[in-house]
C-alpha positions, 0 to 999 in steps of 0.5 A: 856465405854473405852474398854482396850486392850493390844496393845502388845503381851501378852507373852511380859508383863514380859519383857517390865516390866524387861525394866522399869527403872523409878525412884525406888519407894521404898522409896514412899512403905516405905511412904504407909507401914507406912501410911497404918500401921497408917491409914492415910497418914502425910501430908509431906508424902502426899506431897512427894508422889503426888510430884513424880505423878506429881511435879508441883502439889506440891504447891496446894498439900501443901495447904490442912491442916493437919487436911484435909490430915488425915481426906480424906486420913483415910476414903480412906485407911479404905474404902472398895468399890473402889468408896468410896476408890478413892472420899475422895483423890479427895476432896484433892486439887491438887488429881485428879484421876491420883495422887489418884490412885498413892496414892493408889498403894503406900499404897497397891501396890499389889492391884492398878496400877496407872493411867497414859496416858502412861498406857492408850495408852498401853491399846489403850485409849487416855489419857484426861486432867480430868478422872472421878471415873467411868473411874477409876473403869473401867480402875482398873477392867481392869487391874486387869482382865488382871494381873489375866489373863496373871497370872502377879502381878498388878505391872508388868502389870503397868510396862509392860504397861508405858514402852511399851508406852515409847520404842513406843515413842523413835521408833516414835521419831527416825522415824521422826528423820531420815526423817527430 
């Protein structure tokens, strides 16, 4: 069982998250709102959401058929047990549980963080190739506990937890910058 902790103070989860400055996702929320109005995600809106995750899955996400996206992805947003949530989004091709769980943020973003080894290594977890659904649930519990905790939204501690991760990563590279 991972055990997730914060790897910064907890007093600088508002500010790291006021630094983030990824590309904005309101475009993707108006994607979720809709799919979650309807029940079920289009399969171009599944497409352009598991391309901002990752985009060089768009091609094995491309190939699942429309009848495949609605069928997977209306048990997903209907579901209530978070296992039975995430697993139909992983019968998709080119969904592992990083783009599922980012599949999930967009349709309820008040409800999930997403998966990411940014996030993982905030939390003092290595990031793997593959994640299985129980890693998924413990991570999710995680931050969720976290979030109520430090009396945060999901979304800030998400945020808090990528761009800790990213201004470490700039810190190591100027080190080894200068002592080259």
């Amino acid at each position: 069982m991972a055990r997730f902790e914060l790897q910064f103070p907890a007093h600088e989860i508002d500010a790291l998250a006021g630094h983030y400055d990824y590309p904005d996702d309101r475009d993707l929320l108006e994607l979720g709102a809709a799919a979650r109005a309807r029940g079920y995600y289009t399969r171009r809106e599944l497409i352009e959401v598991c391309a901002w995750k990752t985009p060089r899955s768009r091609a094995l996400v491309a190939s699942n058929s429309r009848q495949m996206v609605v069928s997977r992805t209306r048990r997903a947003l209907s579901a209530t047990d978070e296992s039975e949530r995430i697993t139909p989004l992983l019968e998709l091709h080119g969904v592992g549980v990083p783009t599922a769980s980012t599949l999930l943020y967009v349709a309820f973003p008040a409800d999930y963080p997403i998966l990411d080894v940014r996030a993982l290594e905030s939390l003092g977890v290595k990031g793997r190739s593959t994640y299985p659904v129980s890693f998924w649930l413990q991570y999710l519990d995680a931050c969720r506990e976290l979030a109520r905790v430090h009396s945060v939204s999901i979304r800030t501690l998400d945020k808090a937890l990528w761009q800790h991760s990213r201004e470490r990563s700039a810190t190591r590279r100027r080190r080894r910058t200068r002592h080259l």
